[in-house]
N, CA, C and O of each residue as an XYZ file, in Angstrom:
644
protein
N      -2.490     -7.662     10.679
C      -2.534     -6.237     10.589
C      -2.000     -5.807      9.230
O      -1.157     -6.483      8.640
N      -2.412     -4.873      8.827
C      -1.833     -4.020      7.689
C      -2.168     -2.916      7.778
O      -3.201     -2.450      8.258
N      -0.934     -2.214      7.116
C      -0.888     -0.337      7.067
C      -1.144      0.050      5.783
O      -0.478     -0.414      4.857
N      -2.246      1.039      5.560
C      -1.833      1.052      3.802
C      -2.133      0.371      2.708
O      -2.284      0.856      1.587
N      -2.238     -0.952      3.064
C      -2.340     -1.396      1.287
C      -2.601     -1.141      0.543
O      -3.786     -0.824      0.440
N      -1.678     -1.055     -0.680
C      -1.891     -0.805     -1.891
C      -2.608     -0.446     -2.820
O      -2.157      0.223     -3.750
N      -3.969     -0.855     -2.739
C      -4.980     -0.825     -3.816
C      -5.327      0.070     -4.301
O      -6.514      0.386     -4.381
N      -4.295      0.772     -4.793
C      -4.873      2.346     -5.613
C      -5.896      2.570     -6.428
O      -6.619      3.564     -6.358
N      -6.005      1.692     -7.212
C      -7.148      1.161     -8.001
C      -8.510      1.411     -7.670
O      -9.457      1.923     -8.266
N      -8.319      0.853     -6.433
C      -9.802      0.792     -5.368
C     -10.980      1.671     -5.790
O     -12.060      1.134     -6.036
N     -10.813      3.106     -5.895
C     -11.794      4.304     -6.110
C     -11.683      4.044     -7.691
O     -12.577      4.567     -8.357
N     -10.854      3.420     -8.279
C     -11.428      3.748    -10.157
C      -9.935      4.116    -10.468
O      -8.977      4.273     -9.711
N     -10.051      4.201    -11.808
C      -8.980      4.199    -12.293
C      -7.873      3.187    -13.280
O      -8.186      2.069    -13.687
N      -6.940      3.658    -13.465
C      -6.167      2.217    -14.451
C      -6.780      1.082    -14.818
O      -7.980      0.810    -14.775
N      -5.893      0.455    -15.175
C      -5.995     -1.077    -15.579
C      -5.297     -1.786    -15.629
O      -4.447     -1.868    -16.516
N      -5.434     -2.543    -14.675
C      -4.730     -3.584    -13.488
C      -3.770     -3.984    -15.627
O      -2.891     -3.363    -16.224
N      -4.497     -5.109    -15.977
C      -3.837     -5.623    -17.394
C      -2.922     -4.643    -18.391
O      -1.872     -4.876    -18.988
N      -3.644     -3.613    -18.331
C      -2.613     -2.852    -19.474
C      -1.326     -2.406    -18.534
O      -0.238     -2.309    -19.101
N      -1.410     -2.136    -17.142
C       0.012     -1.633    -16.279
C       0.666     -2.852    -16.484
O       1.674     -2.811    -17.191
N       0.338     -3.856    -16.053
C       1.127     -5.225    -16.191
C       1.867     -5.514    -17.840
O       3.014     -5.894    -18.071
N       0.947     -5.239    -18.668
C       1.671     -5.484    -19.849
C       2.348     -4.389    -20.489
O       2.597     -4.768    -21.634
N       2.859     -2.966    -20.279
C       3.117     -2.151    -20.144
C       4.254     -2.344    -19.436
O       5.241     -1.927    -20.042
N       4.477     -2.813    -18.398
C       6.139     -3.227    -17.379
C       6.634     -4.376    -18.166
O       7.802     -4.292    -18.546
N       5.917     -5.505    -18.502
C       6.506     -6.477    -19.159
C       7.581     -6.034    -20.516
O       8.622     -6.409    -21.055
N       6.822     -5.274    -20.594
C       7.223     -4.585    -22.236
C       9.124     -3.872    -21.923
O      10.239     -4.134    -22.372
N       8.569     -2.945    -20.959
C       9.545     -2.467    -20.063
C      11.142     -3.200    -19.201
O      12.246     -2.708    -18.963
N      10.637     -4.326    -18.985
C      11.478     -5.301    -18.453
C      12.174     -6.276    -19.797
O      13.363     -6.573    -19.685
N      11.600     -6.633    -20.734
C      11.692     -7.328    -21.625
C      12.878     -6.941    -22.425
O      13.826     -7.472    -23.004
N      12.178     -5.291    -22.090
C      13.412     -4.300    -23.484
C      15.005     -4.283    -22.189
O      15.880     -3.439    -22.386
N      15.077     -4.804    -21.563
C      16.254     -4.490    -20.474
C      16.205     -3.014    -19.743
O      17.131     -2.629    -19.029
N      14.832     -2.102    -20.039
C      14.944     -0.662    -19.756
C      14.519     -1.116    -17.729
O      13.520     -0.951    -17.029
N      15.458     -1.521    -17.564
C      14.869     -1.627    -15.835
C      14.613     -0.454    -15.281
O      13.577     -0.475    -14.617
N      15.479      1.139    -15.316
C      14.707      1.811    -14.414
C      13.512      2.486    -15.111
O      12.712      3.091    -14.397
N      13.339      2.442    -16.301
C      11.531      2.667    -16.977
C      11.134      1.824    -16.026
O      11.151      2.462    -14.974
N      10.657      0.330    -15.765
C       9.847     -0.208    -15.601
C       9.876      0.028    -13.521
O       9.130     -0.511    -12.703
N      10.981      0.972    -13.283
C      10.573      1.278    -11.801
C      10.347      2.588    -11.603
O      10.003      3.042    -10.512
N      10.545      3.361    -12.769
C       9.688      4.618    -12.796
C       8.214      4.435    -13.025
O       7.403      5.044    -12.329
N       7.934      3.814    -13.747
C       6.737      3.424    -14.453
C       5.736      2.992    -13.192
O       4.555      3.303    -13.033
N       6.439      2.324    -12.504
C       5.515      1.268    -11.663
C       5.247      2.585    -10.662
O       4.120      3.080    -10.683
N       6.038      3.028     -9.984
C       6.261      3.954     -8.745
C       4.813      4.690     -9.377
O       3.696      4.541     -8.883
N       5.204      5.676    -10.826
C       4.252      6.461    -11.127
C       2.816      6.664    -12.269
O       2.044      7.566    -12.596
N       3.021      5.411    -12.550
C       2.092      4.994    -13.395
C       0.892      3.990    -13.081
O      -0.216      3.975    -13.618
N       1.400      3.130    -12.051
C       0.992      2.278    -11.342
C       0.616      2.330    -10.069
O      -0.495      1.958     -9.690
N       1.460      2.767     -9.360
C       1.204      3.146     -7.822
C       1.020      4.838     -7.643
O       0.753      5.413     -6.588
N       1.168      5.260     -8.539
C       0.581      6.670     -8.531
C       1.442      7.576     -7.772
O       0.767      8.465     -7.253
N       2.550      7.659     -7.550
C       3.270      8.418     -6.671
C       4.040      9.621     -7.498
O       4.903      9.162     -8.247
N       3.940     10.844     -7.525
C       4.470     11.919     -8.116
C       5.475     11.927     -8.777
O       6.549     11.384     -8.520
N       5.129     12.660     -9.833
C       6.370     12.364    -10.966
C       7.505     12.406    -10.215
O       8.385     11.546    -10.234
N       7.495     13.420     -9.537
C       9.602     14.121     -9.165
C       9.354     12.531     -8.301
O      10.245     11.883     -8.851
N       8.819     11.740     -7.495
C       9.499     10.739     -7.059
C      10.764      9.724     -7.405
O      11.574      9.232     -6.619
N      10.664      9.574     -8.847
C      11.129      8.593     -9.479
C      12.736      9.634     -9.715
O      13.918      9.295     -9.659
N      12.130     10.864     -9.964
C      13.500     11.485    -10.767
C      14.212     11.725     -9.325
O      15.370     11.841     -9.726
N      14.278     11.852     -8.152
C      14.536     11.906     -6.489
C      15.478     10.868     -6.431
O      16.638     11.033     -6.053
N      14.926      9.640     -6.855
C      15.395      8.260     -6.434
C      16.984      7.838     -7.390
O      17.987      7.216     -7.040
N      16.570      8.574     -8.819
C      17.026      8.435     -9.711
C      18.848      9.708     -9.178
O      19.959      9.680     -9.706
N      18.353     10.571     -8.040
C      19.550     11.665     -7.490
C      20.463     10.882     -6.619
O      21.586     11.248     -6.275
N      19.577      9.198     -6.129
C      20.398      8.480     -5.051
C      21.368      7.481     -5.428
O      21.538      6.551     -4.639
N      21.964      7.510     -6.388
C      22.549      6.281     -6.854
C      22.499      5.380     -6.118
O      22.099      4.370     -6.698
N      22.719      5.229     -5.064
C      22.837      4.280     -3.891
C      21.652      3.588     -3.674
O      21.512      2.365     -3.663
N      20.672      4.579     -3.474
C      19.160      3.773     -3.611
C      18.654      3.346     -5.218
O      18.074      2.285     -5.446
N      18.928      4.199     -6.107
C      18.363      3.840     -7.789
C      18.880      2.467     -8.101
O      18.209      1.513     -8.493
N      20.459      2.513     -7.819
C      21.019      1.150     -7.933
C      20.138     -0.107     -7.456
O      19.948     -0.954     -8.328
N      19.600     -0.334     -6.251
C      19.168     -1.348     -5.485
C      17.750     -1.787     -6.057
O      17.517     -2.984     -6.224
N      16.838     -0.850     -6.345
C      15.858     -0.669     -7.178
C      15.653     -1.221     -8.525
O      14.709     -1.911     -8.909
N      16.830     -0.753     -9.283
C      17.294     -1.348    -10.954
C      17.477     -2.777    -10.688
O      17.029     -3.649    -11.432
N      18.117     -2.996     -9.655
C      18.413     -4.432     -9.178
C      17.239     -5.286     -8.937
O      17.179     -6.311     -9.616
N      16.041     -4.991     -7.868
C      15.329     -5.720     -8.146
C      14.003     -5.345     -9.005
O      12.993     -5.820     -8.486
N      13.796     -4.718    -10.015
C      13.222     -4.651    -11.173
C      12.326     -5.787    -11.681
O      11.099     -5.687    -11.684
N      12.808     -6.581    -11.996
C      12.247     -7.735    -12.558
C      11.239     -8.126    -11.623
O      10.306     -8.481    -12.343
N      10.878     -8.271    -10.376
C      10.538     -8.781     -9.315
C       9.123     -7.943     -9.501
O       8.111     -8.348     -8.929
N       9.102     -6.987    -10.167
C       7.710     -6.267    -10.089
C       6.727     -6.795    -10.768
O       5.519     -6.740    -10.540
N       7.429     -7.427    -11.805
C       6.259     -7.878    -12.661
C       5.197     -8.883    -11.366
O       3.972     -8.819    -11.265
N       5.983     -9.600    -10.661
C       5.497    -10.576     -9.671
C       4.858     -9.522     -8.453
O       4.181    -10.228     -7.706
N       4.845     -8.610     -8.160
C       4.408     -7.270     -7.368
C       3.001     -6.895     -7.576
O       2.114     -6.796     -6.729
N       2.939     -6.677     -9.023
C       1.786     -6.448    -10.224
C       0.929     -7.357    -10.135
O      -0.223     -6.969     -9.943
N       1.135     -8.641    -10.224
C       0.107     -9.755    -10.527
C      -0.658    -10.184     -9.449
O      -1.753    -10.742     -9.382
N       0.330     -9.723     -8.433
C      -0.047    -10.451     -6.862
C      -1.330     -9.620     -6.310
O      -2.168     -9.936     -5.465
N      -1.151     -8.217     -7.241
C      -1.980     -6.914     -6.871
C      -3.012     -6.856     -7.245
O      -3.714     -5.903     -6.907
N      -3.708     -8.283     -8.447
C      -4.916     -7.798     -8.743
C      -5.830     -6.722     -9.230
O      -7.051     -6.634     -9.108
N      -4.893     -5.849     -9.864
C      -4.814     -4.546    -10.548
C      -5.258     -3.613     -9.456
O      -6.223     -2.849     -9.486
N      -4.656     -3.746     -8.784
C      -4.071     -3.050     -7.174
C      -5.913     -2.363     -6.755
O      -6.326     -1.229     -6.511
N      -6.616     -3.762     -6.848
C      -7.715     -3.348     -6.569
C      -8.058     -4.565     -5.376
O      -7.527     -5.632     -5.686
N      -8.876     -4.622     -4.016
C      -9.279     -5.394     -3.696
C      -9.831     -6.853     -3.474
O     -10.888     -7.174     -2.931
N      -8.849     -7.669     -4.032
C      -9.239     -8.896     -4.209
C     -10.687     -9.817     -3.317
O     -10.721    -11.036     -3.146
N     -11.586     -8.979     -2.940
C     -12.928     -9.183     -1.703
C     -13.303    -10.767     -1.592
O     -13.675    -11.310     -0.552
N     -13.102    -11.534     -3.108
C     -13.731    -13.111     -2.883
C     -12.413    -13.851     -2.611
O     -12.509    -15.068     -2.769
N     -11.113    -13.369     -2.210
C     -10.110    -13.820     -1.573
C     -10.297    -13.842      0.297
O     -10.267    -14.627      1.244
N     -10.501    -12.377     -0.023
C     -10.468    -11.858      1.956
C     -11.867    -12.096      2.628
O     -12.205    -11.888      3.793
N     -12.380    -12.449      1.870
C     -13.974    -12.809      2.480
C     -13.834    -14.284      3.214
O     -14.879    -14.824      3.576
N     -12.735    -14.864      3.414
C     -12.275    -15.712      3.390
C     -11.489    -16.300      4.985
O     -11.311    -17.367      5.572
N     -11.144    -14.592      5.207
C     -10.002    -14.540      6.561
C     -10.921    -14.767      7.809
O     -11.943    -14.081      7.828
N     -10.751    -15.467      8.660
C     -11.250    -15.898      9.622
C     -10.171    -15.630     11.041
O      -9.880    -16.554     11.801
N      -9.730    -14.396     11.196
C      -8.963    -14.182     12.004
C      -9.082    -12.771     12.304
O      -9.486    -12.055     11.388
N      -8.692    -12.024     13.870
C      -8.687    -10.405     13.598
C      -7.982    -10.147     12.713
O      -7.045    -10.761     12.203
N      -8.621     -8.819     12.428
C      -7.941     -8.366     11.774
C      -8.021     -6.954     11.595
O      -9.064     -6.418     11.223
N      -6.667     -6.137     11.912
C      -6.797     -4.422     11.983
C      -6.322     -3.593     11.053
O      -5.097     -3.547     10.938
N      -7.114     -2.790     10.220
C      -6.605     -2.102      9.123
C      -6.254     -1.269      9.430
O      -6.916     -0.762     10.335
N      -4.525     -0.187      8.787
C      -4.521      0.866      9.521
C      -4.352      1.839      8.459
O      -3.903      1.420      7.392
N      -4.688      3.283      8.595
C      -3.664      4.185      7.307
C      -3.795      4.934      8.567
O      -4.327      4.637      9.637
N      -2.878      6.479      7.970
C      -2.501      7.822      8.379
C      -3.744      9.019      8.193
O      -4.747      8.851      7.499
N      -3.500      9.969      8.798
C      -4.542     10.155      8.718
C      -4.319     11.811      7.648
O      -5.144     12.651      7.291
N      -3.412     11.738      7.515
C      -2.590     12.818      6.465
C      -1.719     11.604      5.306
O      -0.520     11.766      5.077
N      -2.312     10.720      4.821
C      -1.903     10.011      3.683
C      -2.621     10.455      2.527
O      -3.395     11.412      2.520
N      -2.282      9.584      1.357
C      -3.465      9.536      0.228
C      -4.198      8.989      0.027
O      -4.224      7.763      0.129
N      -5.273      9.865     -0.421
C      -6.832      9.750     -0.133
C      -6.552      8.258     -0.890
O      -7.490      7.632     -0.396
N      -6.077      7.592     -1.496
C      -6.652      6.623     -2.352
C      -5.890      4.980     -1.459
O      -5.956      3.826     -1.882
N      -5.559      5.229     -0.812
C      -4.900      4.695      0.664
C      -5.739      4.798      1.407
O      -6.263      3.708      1.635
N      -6.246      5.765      2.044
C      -6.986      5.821      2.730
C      -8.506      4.702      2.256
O      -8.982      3.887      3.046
N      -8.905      4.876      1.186
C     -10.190      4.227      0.687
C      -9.998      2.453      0.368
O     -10.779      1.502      0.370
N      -8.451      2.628      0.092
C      -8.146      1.329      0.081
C      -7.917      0.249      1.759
O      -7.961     -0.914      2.161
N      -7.696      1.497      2.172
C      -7.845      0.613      3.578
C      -8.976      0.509      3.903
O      -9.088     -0.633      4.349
N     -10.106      1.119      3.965
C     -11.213      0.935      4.533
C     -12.028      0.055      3.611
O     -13.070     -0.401      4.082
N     -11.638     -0.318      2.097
C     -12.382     -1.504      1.907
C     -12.084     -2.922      1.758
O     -12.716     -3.963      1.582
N     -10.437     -2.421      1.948
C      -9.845     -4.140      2.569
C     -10.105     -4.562      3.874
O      -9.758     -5.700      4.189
N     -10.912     -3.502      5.061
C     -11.449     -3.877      6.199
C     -12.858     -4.302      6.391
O     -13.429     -5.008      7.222
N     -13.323     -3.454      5.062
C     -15.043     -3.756      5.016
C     -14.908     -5.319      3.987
O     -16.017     -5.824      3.813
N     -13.753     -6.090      3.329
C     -14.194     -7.380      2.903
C     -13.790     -7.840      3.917
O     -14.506     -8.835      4.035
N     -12.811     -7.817      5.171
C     -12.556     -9.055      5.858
C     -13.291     -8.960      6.668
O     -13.607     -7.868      7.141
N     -13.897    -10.375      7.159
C     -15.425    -10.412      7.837
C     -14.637     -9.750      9.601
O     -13.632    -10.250     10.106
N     -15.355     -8.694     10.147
C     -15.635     -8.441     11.131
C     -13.921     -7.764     11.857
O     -13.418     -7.656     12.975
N     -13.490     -7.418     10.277
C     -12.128     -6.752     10.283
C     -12.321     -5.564     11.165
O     -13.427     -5.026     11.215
N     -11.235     -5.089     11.918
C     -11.367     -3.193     12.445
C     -10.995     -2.083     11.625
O     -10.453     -2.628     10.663
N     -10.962     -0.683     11.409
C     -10.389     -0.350     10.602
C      -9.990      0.838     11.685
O     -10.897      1.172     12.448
N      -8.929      1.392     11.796
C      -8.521      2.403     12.744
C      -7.911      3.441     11.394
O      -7.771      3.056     10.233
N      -7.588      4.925     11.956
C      -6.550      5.964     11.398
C      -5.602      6.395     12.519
O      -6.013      6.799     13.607
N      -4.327      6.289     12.197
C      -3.365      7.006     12.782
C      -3.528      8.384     12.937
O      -4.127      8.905     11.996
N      -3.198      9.098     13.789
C      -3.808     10.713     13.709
C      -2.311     11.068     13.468
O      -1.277     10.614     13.958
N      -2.523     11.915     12.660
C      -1.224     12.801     12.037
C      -0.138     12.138     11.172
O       0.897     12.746     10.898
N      -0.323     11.184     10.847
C       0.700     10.066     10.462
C       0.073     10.368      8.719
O      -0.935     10.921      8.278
N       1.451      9.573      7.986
C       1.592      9.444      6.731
C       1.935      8.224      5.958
O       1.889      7.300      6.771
N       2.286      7.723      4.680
C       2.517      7.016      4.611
C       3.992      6.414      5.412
O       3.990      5.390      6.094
N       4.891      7.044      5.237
C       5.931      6.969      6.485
C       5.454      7.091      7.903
O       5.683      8.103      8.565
N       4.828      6.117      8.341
C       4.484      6.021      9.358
C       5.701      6.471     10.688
O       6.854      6.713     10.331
N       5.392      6.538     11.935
C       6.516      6.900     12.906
C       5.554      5.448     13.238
O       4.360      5.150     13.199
N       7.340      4.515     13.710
C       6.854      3.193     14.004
C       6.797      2.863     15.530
O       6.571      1.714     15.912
N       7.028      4.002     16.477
C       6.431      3.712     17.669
C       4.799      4.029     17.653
O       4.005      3.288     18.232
N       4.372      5.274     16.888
C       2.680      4.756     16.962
C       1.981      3.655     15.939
O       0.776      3.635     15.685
N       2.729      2.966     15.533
C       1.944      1.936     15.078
C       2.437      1.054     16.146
O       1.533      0.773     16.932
N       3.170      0.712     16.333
C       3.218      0.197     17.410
C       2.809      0.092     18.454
O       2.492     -0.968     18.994
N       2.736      1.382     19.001
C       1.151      1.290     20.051
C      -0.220      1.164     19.525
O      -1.130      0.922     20.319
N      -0.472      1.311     18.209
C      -1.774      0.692     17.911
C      -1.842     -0.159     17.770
O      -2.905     -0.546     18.255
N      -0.925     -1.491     17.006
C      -0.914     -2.788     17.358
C      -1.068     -3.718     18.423
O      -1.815     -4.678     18.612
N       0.328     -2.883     19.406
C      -0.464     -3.456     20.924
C      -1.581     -3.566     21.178
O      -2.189     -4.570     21.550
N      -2.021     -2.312     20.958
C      -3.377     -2.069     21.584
C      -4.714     -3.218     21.089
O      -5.406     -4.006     21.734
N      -4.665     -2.935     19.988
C      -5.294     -4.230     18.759
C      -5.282     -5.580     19.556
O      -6.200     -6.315     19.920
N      -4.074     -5.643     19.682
C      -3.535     -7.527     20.203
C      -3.560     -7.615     21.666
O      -2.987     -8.456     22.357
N      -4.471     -6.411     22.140
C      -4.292     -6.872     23.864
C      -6.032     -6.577     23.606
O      -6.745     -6.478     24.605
N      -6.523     -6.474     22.489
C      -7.891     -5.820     22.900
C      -8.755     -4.662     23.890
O      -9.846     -4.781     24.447
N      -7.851     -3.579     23.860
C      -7.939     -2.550     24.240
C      -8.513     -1.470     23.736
O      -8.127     -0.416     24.244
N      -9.383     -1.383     22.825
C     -10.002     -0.123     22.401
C     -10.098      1.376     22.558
O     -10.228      2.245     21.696
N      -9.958      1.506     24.469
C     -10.098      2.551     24.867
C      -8.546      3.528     24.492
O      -8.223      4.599     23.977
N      -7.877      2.236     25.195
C      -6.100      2.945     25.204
C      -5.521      3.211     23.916
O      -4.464      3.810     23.712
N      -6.539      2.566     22.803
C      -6.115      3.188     21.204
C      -6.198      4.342     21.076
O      -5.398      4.992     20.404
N      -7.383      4.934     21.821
C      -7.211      6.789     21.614
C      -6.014      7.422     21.969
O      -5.417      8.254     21.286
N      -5.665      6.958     23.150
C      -4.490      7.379     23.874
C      -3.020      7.128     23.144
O      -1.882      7.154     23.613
N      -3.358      6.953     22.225
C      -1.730      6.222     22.004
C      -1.872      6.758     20.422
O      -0.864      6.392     19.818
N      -2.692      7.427     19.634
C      -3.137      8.090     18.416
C      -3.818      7.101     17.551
O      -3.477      7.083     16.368
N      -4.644      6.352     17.919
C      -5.319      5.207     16.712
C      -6.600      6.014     17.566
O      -6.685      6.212     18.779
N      -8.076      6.609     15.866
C      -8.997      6.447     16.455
C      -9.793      5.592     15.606
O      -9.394      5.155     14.527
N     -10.501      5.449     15.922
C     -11.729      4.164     15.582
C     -12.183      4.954     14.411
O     -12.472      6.145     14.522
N     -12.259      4.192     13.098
C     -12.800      4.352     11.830
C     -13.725      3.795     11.215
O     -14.001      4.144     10.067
């Protein structure tokens, strides 16, 4: 199962290589929270005030600055946070894609084509949900998924996508 993934990329946009060498640059110079502002909003696309929010938590900014370095390995794994398809064309297992159904649109598109490469993947939406998912309804959509229940997915807020 997966919620979300990443692939912002997916609909167009950036470049997987120049974000990567762009953080390197970032990490290199010791500027660690550039390279987790950067990533949050340059990379993963998440609103400017995010970074400056995180940056109000010391408590959380701290933990973040801390693992910094670790992104560069985040980045690469991401395939320029686009669909890796001649990887997942590959999966031979269920498999249920999920997003929210009040997320971002570019989430949203990324889930539905990491479900359309894995062969004979599902793709469901959470109704009313966000990227902060509430983890009792994913949870009942998972069940539901892993008992093969289709019907009781309506019931529980997963509809068929």
């Amino acid at each position: 199962m997966a919620y979300e993934p990443p692939y912002v990329n997916e609909a167009g946009g950036g470049d997987g290589a120049d974000h990567e060498a762009q953080l390197q640059r970032l990490l290199a110079s010791g500027d660690r929270g550039g390279a987790v502002s950067y990533f949050m909003r340059d990379m993963v696309g998440a609103p400017a005030f995010v970074p400056l929010m995180m940056r109000l938590m010391p408590w959380i900014w701290r933990k973040l600055k801390a693992v910094a370095p670790t992104l560069s390995y985040d980045a690469a794994a991401m395939t320029g946070f686009r669909v890796p398809r001649e990887r997942f064309v590959a999966v031979d297992r269920p498999v249920l894609v999920l997003n929210g159904t009040k997320t971002d649109p570019r989430l949203k598109t990324a889930s539905r084509a990491l479900a359309a490469a894995v062969p004979g993947a599902r793709h469901a939406e959470l109704a009313a949900q966000t990227h902060n998912v509430n983890s009792g309804v994913l949870v009942a959509g998972s069940l539901d998924f892993l008992a093969g229940a289709a019907p009781a997915s309506l019931r529980s807020g997963v509809k068929a996508g």
